[in-house]
N, C-alpha and C positions, 0 to 999 in steps of 0.2 A: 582120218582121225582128227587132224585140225581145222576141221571145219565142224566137224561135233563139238571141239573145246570151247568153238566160236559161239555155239550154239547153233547154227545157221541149218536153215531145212533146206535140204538138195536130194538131187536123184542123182547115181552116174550112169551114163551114158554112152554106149560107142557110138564109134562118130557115125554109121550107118542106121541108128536105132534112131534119129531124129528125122522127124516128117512135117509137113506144112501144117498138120493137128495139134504138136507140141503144142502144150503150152507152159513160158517160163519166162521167171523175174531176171534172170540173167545165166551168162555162161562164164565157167573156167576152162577153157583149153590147157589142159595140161600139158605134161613131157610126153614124151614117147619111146619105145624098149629098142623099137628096130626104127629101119631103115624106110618103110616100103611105100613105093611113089603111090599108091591106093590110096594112102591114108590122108595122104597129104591133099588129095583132090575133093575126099570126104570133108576132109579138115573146112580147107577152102570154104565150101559149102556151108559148113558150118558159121565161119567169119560171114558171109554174105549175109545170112538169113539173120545174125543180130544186128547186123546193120541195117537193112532194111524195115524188120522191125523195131529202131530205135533202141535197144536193149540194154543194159551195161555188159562189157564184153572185157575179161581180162586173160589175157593170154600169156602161160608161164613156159618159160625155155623153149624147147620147140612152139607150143603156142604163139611167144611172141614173134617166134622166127615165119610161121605161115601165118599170123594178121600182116607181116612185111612183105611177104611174098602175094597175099589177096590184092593189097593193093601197089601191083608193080614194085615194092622194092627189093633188093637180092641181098641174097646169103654168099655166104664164102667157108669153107672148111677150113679147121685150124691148123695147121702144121703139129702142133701138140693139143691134149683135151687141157681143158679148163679145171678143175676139179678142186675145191676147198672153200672157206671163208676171206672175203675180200671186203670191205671198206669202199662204198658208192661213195658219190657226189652228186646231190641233190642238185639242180641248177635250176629248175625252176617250178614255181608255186603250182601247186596241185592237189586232187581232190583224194590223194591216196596217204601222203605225209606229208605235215608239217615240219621234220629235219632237216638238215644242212646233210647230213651223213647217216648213210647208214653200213649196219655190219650182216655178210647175208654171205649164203653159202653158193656159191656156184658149179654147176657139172654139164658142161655143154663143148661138145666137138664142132659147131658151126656158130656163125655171129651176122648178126645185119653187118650187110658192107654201103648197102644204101637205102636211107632212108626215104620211107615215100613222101612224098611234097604233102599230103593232108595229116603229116604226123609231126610232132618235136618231140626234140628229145628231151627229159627232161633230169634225167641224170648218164653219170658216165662215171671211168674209174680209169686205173692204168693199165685194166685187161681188155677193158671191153669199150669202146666208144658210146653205144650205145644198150645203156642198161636199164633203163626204164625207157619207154615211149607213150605218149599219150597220141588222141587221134585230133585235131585242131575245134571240131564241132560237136564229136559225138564223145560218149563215156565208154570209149574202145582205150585200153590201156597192154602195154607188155611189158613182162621184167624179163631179162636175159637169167637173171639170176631164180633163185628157188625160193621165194617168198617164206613157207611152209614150214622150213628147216631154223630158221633162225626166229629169236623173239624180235628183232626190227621189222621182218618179215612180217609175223604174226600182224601188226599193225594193218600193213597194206592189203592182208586179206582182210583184216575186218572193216575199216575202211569200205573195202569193193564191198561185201556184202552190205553193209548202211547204203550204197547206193543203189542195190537192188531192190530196196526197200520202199523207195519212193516214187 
């Protein structure tokens, strides 16, 4: 529904319905309901092939979590879930927002505990170290947080969509 508001043309997709024929201006890896290590290797797969194809690639909650895990970095599970609206810190200039802060709504049991060396991070908060990442060369991006649910969010998805565009 908020990507209709955006205007923006998109297909969804499971992660197994994508084939070397695809073709597309970029991807959103979204969240996920369960658990199950399938999806996660499909997932993979998925991060590989917009890389490869140079694509713009945003990956939201779990999505960020397996663009960290594609290339070598790890996850860790929370001792408690995450779950509400929390206040980023933007730390460094990037092609998603122009803020210092933003206000975004968070729901995730797992967190990057390492970052992979061709990533920065480019915001963080007091729950999460790493809440937005970008990829150093390419327009592969993650929010720990839900873009989708908040209007600061709203931005970053429109944002990623203008850079599908070009």
């Amino acid at each position: 529904e908020c990507l209709n508001k955006l205007g923006a043309q998109y297909i969804v997709r499971k992660c197994d319905e994508l084939n070397d024929n695809s073709t597309y201006d970029g991807v959103i890896l979204s969240g996920r309901t369960n658990n199950a290590k399938e999806m996660n290797v499909s997932n993979i797969q998925i991060v590989k092939a917009a890389y490869s194809d140079d694509k713009p690639l945003l990956g939201i909650c779990y999505g960020a979590e397996i663009i960290a895990l594609t290339f070598n970095g790890s996850l860790r599970r929370l001792n408690e879930r995450i779950v509400g609206e929390n206040e980023i810190n933007v730390k460094e200039d990037n092609m998603l927002t122009n803020r210092k802060s933003l206000n975004v709504f968070e729901s995730h049991g797992y967190y990057i505990a390492r970052l992979p060396e061709e990533f920065t991070c480019i915001a963080d908060s007091s729950n999460c170290r790493y809440e937005m990442i970008e990829h150093r060369k390419r327009q592969i991006f993650g929010t720990q947080f839900h873009p989708e649910v908040s209007r600061d969010g709203m931005e970053i998805l429109r944002n990623f969509i203008n850079l599908t565009k070009n």
